[in-house]
C-alpha positions, 0 to 999 in steps of 0.5 A: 140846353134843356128848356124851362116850363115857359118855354123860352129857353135858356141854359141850365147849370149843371154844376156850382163851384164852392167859393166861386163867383156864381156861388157866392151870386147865389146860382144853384144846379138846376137853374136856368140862366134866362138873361145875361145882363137883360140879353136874352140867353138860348143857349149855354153858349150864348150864356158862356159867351155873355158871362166871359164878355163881361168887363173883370170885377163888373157887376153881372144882372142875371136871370135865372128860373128855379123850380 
């Protein structure tokens, strides 16, 4: 986990699968995930987590810094 600029935390992605769901959503490498569904994330693991309790075929809010 590596923190962003304001210092809340969060997990950074360190890699993007073409055609996957988090491309298609628009997720790049570098991005922090700060929210999962307006939960806080810490940690990858909380993010990990958050993203695989999400019902199948649902709609997944996710908030993420970018430099």
């Amino acid at each position: 986990m590596a923190s962003n600029p304001a210092g809340r935390g969060g997990a950074v992605v360190s890699e993007v699968k073409p055609g996957s769901d988090a491309a298609r959503g628009g997720l790049n490498a570098g991005d922090v995930i700060l929210e999962v569904n307006r939960g806080p994330v810490r940690s990858a693991g909380e993010a990990v987590a958050a993203l695989r309790n999400a019902p199948a075929n649902a709609t997944v809010l996710v908030l993420v810094w970018r430099e």
